[in-house]
C-alpha positions as CSV (number, residue, x, y, z in Angstrom):
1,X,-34.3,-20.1,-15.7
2,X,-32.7,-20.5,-12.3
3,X,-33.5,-17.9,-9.6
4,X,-33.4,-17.5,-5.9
5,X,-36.5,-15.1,-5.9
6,X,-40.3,-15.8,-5.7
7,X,-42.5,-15.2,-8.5
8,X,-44.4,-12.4,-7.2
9,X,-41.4,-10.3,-6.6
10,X,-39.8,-10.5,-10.0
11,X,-43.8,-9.9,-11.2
12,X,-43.5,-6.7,-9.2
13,X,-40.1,-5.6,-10.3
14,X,-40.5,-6.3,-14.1
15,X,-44.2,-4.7,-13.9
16,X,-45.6,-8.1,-15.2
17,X,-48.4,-10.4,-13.9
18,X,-47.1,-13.6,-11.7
19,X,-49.0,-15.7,-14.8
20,X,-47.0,-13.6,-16.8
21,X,-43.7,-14.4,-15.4
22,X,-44.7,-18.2,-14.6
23,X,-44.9,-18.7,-18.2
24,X,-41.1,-17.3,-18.8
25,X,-39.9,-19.1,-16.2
26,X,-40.7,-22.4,-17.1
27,X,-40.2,-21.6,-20.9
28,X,-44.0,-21.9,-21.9
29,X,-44.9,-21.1,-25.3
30,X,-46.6,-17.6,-26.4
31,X,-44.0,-15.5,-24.5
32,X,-43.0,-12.6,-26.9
33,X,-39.3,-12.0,-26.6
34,X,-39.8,-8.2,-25.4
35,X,-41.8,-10.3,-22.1
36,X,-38.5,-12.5,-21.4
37,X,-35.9,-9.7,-21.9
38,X,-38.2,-7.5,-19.2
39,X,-38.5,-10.5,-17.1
40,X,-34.5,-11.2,-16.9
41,X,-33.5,-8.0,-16.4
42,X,-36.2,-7.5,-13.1
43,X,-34.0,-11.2,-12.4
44,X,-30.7,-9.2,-12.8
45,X,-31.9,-6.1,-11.1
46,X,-32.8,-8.4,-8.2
47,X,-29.3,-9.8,-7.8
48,X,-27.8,-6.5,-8.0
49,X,-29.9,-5.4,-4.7
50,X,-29.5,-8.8,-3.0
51,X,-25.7,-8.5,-3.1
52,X,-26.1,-4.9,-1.8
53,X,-28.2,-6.4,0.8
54,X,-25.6,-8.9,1.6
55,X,-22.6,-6.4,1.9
56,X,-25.0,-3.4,3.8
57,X,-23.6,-3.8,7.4
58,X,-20.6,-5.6,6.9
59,X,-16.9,-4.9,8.7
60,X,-14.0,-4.2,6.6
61,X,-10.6,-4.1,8.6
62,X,-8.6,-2.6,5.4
63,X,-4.2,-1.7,6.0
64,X,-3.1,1.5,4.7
65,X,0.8,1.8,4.0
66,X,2.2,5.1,2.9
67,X,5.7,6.6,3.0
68,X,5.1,9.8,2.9
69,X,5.9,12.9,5.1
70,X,3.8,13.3,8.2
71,X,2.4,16.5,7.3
72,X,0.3,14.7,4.5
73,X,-0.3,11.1,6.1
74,X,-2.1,13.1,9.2
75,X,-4.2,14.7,6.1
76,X,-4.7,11.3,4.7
77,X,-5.7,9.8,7.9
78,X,-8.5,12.7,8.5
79,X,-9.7,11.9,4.9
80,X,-10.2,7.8,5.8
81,X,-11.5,8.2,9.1
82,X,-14.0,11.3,8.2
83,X,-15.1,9.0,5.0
84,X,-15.8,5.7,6.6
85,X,-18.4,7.6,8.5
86,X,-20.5,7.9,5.4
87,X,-20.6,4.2,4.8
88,X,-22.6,3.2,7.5
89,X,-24.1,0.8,8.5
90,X,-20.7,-0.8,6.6
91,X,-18.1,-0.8,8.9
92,X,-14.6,0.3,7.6
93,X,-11.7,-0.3,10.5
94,X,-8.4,1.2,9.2
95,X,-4.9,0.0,10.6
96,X,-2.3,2.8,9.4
97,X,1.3,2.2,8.7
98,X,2.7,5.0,8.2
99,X,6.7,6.2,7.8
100,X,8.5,8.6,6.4
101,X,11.2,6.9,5.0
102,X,11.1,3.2,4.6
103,X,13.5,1.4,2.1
104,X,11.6,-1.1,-0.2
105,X,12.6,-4.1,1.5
106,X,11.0,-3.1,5.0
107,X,7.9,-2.1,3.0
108,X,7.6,-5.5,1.6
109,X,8.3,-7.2,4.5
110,X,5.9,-5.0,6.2
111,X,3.4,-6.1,3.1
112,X,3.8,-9.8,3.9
113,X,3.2,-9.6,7.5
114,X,0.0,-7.8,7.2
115,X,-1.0,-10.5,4.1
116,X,-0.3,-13.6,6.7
117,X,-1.8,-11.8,9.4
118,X,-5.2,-11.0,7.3
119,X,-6.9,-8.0,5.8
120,X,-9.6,-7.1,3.6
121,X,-7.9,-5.0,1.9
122,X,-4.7,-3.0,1.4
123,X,-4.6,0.9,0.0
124,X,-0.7,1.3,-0.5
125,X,1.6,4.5,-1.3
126,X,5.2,3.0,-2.3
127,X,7.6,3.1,-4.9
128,X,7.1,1.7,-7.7
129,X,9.5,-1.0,-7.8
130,X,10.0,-4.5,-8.5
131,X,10.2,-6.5,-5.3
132,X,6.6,-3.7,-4.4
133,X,5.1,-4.9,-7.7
134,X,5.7,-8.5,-6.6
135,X,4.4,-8.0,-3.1
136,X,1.1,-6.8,-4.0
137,X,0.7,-9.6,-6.9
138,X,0.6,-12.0,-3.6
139,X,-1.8,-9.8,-2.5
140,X,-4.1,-10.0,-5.5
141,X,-3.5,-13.8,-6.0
142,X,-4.7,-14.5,-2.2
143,X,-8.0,-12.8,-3.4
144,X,-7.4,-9.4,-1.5
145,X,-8.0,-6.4,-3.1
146,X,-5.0,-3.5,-3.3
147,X,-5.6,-0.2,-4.0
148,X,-3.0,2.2,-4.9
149,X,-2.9,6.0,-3.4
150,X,-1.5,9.2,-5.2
151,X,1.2,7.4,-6.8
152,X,0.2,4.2,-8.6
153,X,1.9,0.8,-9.7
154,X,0.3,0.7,-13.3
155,X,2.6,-2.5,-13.7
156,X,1.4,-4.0,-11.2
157,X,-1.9,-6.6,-10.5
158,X,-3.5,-3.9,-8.3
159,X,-7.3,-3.8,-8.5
160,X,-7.7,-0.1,-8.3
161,X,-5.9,3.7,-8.3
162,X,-7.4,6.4,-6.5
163,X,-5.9,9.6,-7.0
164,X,-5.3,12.6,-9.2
165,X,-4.0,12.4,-13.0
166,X,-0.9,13.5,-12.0
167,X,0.5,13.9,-15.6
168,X,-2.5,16.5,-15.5
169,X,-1.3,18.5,-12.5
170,X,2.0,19.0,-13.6
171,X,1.2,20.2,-17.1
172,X,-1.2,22.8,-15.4
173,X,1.4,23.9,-13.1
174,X,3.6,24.6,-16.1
175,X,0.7,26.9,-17.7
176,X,0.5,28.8,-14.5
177,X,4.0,29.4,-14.5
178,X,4.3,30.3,-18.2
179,X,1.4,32.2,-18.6
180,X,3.2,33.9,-15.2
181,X,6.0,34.8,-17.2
182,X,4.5,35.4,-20.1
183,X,7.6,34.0,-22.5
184,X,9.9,36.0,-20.4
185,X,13.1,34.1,-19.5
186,X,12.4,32.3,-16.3
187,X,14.6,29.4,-14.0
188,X,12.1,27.4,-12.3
189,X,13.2,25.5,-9.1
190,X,11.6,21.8,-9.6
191,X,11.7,19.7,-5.9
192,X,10.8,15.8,-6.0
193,X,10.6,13.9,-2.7
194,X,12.3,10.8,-5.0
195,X,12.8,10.1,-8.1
196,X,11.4,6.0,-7.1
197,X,7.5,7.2,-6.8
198,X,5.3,7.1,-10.4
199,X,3.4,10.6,-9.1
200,X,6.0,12.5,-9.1
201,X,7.8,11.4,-12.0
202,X,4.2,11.9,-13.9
203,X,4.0,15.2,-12.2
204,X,7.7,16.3,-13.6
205,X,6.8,14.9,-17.4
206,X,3.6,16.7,-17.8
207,X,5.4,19.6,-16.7
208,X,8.4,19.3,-18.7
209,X,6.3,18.5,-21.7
210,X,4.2,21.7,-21.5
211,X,7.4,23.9,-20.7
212,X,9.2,22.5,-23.9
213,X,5.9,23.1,-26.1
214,X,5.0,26.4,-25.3
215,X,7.2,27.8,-23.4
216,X,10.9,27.2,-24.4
217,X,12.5,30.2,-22.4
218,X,11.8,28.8,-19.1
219,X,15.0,26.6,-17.5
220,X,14.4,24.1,-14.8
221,X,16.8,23.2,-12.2
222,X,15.6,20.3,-10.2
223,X,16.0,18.4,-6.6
224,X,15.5,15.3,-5.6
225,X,15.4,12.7,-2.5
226,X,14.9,14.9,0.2
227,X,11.8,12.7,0.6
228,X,9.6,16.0,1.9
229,X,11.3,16.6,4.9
230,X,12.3,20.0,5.7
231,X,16.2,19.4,6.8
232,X,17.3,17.5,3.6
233,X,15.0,19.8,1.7
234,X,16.0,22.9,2.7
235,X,19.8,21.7,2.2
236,X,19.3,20.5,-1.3
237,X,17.4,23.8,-2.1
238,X,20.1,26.0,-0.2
239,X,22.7,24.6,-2.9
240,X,20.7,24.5,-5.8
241,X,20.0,28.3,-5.5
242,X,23.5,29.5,-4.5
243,X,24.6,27.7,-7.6
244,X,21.9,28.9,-9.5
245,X,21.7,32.9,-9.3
246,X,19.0,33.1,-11.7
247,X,16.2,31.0,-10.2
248,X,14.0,32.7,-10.0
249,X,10.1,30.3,-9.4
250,X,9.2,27.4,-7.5
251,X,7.3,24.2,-8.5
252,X,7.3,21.7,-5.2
253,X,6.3,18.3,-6.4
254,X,7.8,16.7,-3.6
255,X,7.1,19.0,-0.3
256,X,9.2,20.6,2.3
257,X,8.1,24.1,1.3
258,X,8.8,25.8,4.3
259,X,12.3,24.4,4.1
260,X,12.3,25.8,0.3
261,X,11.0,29.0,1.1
262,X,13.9,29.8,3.9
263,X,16.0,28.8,1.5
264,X,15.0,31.4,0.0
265,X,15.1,34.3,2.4
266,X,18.3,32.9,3.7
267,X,19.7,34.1,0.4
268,X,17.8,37.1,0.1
269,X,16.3,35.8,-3.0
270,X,12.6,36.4,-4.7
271,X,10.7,34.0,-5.5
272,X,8.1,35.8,-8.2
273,X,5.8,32.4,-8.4
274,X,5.9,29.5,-6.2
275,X,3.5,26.8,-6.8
276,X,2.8,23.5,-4.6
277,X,0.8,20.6,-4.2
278,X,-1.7,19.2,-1.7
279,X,-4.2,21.1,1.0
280,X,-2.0,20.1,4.0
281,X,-1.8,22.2,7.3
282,X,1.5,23.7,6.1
283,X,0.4,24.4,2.3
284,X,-2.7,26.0,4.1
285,X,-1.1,28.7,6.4
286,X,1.7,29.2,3.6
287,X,-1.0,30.3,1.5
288,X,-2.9,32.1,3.9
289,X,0.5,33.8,4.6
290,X,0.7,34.9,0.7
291,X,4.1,32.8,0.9
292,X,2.7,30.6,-2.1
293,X,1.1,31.4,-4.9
294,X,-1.5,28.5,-5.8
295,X,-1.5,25.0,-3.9
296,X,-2.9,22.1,-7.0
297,X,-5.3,20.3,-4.9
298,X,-7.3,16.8,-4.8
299,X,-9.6,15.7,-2.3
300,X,-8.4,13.0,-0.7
301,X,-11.7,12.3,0.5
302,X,-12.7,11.2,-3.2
303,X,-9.7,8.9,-2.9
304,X,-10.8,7.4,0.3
305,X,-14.2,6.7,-1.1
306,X,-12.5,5.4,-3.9
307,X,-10.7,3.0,-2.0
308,X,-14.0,1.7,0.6
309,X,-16.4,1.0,-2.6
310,X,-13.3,-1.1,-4.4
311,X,-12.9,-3.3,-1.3
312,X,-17.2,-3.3,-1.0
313,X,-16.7,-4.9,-4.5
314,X,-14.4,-7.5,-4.7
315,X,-15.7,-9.5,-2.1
316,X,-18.9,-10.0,-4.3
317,X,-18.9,-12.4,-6.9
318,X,-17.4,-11.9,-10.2
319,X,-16.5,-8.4,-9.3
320,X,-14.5,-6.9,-12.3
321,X,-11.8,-5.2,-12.0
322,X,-12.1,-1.1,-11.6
323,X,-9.8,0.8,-14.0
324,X,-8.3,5.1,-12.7
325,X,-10.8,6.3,-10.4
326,X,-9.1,10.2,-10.7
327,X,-9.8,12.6,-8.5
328,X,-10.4,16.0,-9.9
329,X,-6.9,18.8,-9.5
330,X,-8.3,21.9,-9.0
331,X,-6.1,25.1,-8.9
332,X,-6.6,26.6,-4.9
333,X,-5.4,30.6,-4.1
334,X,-6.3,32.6,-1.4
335,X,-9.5,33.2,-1.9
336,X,-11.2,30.0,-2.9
337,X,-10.0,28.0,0.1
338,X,-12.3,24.8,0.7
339,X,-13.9,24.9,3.7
């Protein structure tokens, strides 16, 4: 039975005599099976602690990509840098690459420059799109481990997603909003960033699912590709509500709520429930401000952590792959704030 390991520690670790063990290791008779189970699994118990030996102290330099508004990469970035702190001594050095808009040609050129350059890992936010799915197969097929953020590439050779069930989230903002209305006749204001990113498309079937189900009366009226930024936003909303006297609700799947909100006042609307995603600095005072009703919330610290053990992994060997690591959505008003 090959082993790296002396005697006397796999004695000590299976609780066995160093006679004992001698015997099983060089396949003497008069071992009862029982003695040679206990005496591989100390062997395989061994292995598991050298190879977190090995990894304890290590550097990572990992690449984060995300298009995404600022508001929520500056959130993101806290989350990474605030984790990586609780890995030590394992180093984790993160290179961010963040943009607000990016078409899906510079991302992938963006993906191969970091690939050629070298990294230890890559935790992406993109579209999910062909020529992105192909990018990170070169990723995976050089040996480096991608992680997908919030919105995942389920088509795709990535090793891991760290988020939230997003399916999830949206069918629970539908129950707030229906149990809101309480089978009342409703128009419900739906606001994607784009239609290109898996989250949000998720988000918007769980939601419709649930509103169809159980609660038929409710209308949705929805915007799209204003990518989260307030300007485009707020100008997609502005005409969606003057042509739409009956909205009435808000479910922001894609941001900009500020922008959504004027939009609004501007028309000397009410908005009876509005309901958004994500604990940034802007969801935070808007709730704070009783300007939105809940904020459906994930820590994206659990994503972070997420993403470091995946790339502690893979560099071990025969690392399997890690399936949905989700994040828990938990349902944030006024008065059960995290700190």
């Amino acid at each position: 039975m090959a082993h790296p390991f002396l005697v006397k520690d796999i004695a000590f670790q299976a609780g066995l005599s160093t006679a004992t063990v001698d015997r099983v290791l060089n396949e003497r008779p008069g071992v009862r099976r029982q003695t040679e189970a206990r005496v591989r699994a100390a062997i395989e118990e061994l292995e598991k602690q050298q190879a977190g030996l090995d990894i304890q102290g290590r550097k990572f330099a990992i690449d984060i990509v995300m298009e995404s508004p600022q508001r929520f990469t500056d959130a993101v970035r806290r989350a990474f840098e605030s984790e990586a702190m609780t890995f030590a001594p394992t180093v984790f050095r993160c290179r961010f690459h963040f943009a607000e808009t990016m078409r899906p040609q510079e991302i992938v050129q963006l993906l191969d420059r970091i690939r050629l350059r070298g990294t230890d890992g890559l935790v992406l936010k993109a579209p999910d799109v062909p020529e992105i799915v192909a990018a990170v197969a070169r990723f995976e097929m050089g040996g480096t481990p991608v992680v997908t953020l919030v919105t995942d590439l389920p088509h795709s050779q990535r090793t891991a997603y760290a988020g939230a069930d997003n399916r999830a989230a949206g069918e629970t903002a539908a129950y707030l909003l229906g149990e809101r209305f309480s089978g009342a006749p409703a128009t419900v204001l739906v606001t994607l960033s784009s239609g290109r990113f898996r989250g949000e498309e998720e988000r918007e079937i769980g939601f419709r699912r649930v509103l169809r189900e159980r609660y038929p009366a409710i209308r949705i009226v929805e915007i799209s590709e204003g990518h989260g930024r307030d300007s485009e936003t707020g100008r997609l909303a502005h005409a969606a509500l003057s042509a739409n006297p009956d909205i009435n609700a808000a479910y922001s799947i894609g941001g900009g709520n500020r922008s959504v909100l004027a939009a609004f006042e501007r028309l000397e609307r009410h908005c009876a429930l509005y309901i958004a995603h994500d604990l940034d600095e802007d969801n935070l005072a808007l709730l704070r401000e009783r300007r939105i009703h809940f904020v459906l919330h994930h820590d994206l610290r659990t994503d972070a952590r997420t993403a470091f053990r995946t790339m502690m992994l893979r560099p071990g060997a025969q690392a399997p792959a890690i399936g949905p690591q989700l994040s828990a959505v938990v349902v944030i008003t006024p008065y059960n704030v995290p700190e």
